[in-house]
TIROTI-324675 format. One record per residue: x, y, z of N, C-alpha, C, O in turn. Coordinates in nm, 2 decimals. Each point is the difference from the previous one (the first is absolute). Example, Ala and Ser with C-alpha at 12.3 -4.5 7.8 and 13.67 -1.06 7.14 Angstrom:
! TIROTI-324675
nc1:nc2:nc3:cac1:cac2:cac3:cc1:cc2:cc3:oc1:oc2:oc3
1.32:-0.57:0.78:-0.09:0.12:0.00:0.09:0.12:0.00:0.10:0.00:0.07
-0.14:0.11:-0.14:0.09:0.11:0.00:-0.08:0.11:0.08:0.05:0.11:0.01
***
This chain:
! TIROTI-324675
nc1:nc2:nc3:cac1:cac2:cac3:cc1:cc2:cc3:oc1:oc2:oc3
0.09:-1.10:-1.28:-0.04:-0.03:0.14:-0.14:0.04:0.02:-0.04:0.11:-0.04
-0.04:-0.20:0.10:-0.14:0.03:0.04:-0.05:0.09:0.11:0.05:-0.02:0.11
-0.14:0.11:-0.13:-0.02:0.05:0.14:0.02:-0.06:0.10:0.10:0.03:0.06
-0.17:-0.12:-0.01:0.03:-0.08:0.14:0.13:-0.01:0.01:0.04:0.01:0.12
0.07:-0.04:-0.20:0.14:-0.05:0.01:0.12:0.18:0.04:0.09:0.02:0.08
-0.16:0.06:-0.16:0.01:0.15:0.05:-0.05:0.02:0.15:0.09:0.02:0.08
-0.20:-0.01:-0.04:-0.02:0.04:0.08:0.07:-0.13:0.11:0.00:0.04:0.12
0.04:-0.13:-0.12:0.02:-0.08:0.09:0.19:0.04:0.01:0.06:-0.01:0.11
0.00:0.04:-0.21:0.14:0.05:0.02:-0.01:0.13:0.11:0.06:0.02:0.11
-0.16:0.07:-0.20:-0.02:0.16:0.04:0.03:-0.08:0.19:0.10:0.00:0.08
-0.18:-0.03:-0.06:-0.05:-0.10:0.20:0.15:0.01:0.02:0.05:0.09:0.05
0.02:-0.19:-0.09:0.14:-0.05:0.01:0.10:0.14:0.04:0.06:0.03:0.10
-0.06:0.02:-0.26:0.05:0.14:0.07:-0.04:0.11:0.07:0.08:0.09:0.02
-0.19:-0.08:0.01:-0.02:0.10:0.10:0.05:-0.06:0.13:0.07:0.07:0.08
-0.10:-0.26:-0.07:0.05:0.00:0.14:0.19:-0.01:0.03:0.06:0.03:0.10
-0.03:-0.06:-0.19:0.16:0.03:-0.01:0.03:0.14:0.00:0.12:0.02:-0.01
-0.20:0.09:0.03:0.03:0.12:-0.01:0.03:0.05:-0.13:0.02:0.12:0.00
-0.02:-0.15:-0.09:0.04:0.02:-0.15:-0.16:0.10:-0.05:-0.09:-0.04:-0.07
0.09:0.13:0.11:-0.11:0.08:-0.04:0.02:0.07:-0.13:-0.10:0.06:-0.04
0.17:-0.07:-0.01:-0.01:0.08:-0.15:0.00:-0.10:-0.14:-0.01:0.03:-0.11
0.03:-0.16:0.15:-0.04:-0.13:-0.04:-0.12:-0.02:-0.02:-0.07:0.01:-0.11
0.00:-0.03:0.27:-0.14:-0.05:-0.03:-0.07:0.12:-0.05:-0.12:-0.02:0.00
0.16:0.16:-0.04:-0.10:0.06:0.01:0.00:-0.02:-0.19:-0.08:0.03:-0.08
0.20:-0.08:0.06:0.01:-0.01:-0.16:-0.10:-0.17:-0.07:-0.04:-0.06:-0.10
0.04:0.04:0.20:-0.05:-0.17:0.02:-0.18:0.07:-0.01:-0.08:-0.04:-0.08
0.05:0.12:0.16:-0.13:-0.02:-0.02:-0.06:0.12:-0.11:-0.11:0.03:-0.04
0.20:0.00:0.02:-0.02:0.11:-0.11:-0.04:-0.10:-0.12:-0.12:-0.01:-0.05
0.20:-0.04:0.02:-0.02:-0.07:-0.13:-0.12:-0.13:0.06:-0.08:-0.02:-0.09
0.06:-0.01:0.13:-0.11:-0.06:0.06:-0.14:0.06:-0.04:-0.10:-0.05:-0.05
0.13:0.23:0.12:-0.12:0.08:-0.05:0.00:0.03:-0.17:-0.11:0.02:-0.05
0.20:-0.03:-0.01:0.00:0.01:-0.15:-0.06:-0.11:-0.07:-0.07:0.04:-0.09
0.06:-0.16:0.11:-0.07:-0.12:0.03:-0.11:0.01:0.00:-0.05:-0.03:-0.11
-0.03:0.08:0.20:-0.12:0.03:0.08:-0.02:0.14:0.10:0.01:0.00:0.12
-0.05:0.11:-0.18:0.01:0.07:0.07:-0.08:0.01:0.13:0.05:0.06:0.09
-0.16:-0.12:-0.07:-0.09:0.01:0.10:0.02:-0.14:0.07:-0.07:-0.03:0.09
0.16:-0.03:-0.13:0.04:-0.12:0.10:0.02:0.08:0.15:0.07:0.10:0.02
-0.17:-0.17:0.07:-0.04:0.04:0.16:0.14:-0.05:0.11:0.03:0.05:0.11
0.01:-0.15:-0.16:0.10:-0.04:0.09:0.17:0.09:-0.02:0.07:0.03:0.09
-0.03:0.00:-0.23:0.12:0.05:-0.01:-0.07:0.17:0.03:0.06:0.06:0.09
-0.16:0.02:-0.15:-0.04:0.13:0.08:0.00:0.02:0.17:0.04:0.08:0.07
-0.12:-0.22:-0.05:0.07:0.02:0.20:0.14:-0.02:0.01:0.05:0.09:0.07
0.04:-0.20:-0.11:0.13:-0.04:0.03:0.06:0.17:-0.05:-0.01:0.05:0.11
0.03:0.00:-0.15:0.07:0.12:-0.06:-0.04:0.13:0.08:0.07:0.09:0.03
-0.22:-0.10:0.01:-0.05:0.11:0.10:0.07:0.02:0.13:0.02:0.11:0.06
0.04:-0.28:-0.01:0.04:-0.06:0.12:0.17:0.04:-0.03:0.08:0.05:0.08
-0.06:-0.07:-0.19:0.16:0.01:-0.06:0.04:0.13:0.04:0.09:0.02:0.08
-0.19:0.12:-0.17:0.03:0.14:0.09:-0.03:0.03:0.06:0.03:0.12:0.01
-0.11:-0.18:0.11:0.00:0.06:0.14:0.12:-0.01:0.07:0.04:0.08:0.08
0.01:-0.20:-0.12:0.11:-0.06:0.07:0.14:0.11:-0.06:0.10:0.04:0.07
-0.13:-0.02:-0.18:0.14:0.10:-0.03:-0.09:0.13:0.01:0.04:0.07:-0.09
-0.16:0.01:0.18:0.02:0.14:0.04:-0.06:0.01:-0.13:0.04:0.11:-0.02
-0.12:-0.15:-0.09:-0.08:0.09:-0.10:-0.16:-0.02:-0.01:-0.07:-0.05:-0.09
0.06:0.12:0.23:-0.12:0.01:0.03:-0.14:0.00:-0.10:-0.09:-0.07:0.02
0.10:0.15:-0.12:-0.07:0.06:-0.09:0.06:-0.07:-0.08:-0.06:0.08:-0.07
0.10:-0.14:0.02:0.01:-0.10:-0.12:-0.08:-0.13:0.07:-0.06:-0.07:-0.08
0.06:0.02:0.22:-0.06:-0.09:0.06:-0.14:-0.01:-0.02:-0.05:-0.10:-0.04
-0.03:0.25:0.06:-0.08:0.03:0.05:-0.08:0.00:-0.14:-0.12:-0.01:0.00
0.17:0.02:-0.10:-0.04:0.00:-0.15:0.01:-0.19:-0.04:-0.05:-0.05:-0.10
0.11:-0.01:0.17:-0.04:-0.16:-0.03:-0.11:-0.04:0.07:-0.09:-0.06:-0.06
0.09:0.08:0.15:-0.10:-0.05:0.15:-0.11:0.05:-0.06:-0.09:-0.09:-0.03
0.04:0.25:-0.02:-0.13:0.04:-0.09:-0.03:-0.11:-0.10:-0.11:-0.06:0.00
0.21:0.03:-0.09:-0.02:-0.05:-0.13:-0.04:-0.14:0.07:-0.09:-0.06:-0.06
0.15:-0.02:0.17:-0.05:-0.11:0.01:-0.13:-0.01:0.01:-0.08:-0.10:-0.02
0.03:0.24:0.09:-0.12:0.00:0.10:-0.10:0.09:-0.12:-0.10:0.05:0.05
0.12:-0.03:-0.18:-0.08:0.01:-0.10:-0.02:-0.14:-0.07:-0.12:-0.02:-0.05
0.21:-0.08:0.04:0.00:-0.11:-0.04:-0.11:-0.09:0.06:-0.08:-0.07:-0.06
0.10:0.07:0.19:-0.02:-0.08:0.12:-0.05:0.09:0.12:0.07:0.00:0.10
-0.19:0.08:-0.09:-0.06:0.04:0.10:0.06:-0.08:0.14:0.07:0.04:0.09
-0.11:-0.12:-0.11:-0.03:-0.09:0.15:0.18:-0.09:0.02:-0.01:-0.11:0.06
0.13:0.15:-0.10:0.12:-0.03:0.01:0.02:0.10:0.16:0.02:0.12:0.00
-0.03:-0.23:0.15:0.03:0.09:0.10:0.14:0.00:0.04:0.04:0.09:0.07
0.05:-0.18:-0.12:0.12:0.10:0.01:0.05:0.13:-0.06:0.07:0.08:0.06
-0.09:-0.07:-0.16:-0.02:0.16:-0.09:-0.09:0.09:0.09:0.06:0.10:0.05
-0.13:-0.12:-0.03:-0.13:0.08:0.09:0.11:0.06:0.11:0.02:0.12:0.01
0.05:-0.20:0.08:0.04:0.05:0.11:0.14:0.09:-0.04:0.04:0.12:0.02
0.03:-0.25:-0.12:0.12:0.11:-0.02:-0.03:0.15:-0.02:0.06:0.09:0.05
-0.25:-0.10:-0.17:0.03:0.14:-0.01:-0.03:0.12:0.09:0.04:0.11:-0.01
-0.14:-0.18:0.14:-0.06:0.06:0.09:0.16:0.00:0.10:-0.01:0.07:0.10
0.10:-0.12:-0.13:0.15:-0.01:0.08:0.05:0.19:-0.04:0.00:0.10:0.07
0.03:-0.14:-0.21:0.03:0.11:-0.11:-0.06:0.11:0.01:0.04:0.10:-0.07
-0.18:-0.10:0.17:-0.04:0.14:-0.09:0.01:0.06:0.18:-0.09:0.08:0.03
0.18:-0.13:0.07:0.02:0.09:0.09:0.09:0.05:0.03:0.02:0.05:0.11
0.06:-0.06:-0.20:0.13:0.09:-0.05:-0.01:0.13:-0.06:0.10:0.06:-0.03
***
């Protein structure tokens, strides 16, 4: 399965609530491509949503080492870091 076809399941199941799915979906996605920009935000977004703050906040950096100028990472992490 191709990245895009991973990260497009990973979508699927996060919104069915299936979070321990997509977070396996974009994993192997990042095995793929580690610095792929779209499955490091989708997974950032994945543990905020299940409460792992700091695992979030270590995607959102990595996007925003990748991708300076990526403003949804920017804010998530400016979200993140007033916790």
């Amino acid at each position: 399965m191709g990245i895009e076809d991973l990260i497009e399941e990973a979508k699927f199941e996060m919104l069915a609530g299936q979070y321990e799915d997509a977070e396996k979906f974009l994993l192997r996605a990042l095995k793929q491509d580690k610095d792929n920009v779209e499955a490091l935000f989708d997974l950032g977004v994945l543990y905020e949503i299940t409460h792992k703050q700091f695992k979030a906040l270590e995607c959102f950096q990595k996007v925003l080492e990748i991708n300076p100028e990526h403003k949804e990472a920017r804010e998530h992490v400016d979200k993140l870091a007033e916790f």
